[in-house]
C-alpha positions in Angstrom: 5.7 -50.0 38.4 2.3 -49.3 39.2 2.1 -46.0 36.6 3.5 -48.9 34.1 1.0 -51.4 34.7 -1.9 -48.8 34.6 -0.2 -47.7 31.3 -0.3 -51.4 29.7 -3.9 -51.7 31.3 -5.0 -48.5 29.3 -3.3 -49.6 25.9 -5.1 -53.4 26.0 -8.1 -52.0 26.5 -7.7 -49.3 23.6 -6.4 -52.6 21.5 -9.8 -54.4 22.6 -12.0 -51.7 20.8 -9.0 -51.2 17.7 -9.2 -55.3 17.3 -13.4 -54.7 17.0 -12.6 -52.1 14.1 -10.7 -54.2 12.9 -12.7 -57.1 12.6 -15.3 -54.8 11.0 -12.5 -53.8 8.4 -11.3 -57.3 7.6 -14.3 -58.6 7.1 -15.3 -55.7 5.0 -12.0 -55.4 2.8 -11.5 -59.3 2.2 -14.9 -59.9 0.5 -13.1 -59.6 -2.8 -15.6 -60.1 -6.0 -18.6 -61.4 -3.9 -17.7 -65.5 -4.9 -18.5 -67.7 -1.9 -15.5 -68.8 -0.9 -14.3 -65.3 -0.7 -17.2 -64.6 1.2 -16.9 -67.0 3.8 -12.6 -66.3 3.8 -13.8 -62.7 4.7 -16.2 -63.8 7.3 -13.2 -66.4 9.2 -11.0 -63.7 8.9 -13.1 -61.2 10.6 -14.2 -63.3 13.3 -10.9 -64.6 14.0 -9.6 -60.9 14.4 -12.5 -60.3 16.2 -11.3 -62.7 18.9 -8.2 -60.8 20.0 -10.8 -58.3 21.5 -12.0 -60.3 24.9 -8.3 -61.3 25.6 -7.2 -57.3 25.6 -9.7 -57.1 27.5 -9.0 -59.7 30.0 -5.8 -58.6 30.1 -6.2 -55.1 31.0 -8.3 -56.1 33.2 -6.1 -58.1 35.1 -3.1 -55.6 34.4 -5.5 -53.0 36.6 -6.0 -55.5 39.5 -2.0 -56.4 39.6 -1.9 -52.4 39.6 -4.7 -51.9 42.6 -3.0 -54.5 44.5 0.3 -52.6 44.6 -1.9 -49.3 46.1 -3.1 -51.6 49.1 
């Protein structure tokens, strides 16, 4: 149980860092022609992808607590 949770802890906080690429990239990739309302679609979409990244984050972090506490 405790290799497992170390595991998932390792993975979210992998996904934290992919989820900041890939904010990066949606923003990027959706700015379409440069109109306005594709740049500010591009610039939602980015942030909102952007947001997973603190909740991997909290999440491995709490995965890797759950796993200290099972060492003690």
């Amino acid at each position: 149980m405790k290799d497992t949770l170390k595991g998932l802890s390792n993975l979210c906080f992998i996904l934290g860092f992919a989820s900041i690429i890939a904010s990066i990239g949606a923003w990027w990739f959706t700015q379409g022609e440069g109109k306005p309302e594709e740049l500010a679609h591009s610039e939602r979409f980015g942030i909102f992808v952007g947001l997973w990244a603190p909740t991997f984050f909290i999440i491995s972090n709490r995965l890797k607590s759950y796993a200290a506490e099972l060492d003690s």
